[in-house]
C-alpha positions as CSV (number, residue, x, y, z in Angstrom):
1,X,0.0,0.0,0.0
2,X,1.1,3.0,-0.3
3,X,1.4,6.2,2.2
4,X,-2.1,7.9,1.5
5,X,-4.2,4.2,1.9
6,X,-1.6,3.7,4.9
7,X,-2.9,7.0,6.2
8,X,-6.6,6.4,6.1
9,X,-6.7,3.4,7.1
10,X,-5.0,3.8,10.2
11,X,-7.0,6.8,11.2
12,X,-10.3,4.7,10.2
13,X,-8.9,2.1,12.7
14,X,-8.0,4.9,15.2
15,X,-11.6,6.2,15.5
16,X,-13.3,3.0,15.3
17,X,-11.3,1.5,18.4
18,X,-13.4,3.9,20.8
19,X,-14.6,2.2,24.2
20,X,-18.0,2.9,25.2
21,X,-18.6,2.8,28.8
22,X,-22.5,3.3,30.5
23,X,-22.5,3.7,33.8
24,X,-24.6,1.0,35.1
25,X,-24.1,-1.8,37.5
26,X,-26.0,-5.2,38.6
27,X,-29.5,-4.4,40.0
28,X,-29.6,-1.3,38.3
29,X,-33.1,-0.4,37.2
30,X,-33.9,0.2,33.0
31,X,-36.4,1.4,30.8
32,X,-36.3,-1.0,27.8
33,X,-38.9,-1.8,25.1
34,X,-39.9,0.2,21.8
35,X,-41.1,3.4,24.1
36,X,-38.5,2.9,26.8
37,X,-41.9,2.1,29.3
38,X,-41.2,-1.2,30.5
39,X,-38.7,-1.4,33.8
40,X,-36.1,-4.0,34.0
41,X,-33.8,-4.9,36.5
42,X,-30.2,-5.8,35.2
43,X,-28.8,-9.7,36.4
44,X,-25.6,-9.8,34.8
45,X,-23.4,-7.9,32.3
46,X,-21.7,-10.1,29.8
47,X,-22.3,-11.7,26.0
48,X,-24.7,-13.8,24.7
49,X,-24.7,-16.8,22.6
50,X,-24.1,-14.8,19.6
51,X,-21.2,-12.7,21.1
52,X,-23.2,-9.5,21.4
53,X,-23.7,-7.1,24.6
């Protein structure tokens, strides 16, 4: 590759390797559901089967 693709694709990498952090905790209280109306308490913070948050 040359400089320029070296250049962008390193900054591309730079600002999608972001951590997002939400300040919540186990037993925390959230509003979840298409209109954010239904409370639910969380158990555990981890992955699923699928790998996702």
């Amino acid at each position: 590759m040359n400089k320029l693709t070296d250049w962008l694709v390193e900054s591309f990498v730079k600002d999608i390797d972001e951590d997002i952090n939400i300040p919540v905790k186990v037993g925390d209280t959230i509003l979840v559901g298409k209109f954010k109306n239904k409370k639910m308490v969380i158990r555990d913070i981890g992955k699923d089967d699928h790998g996702m948050p």
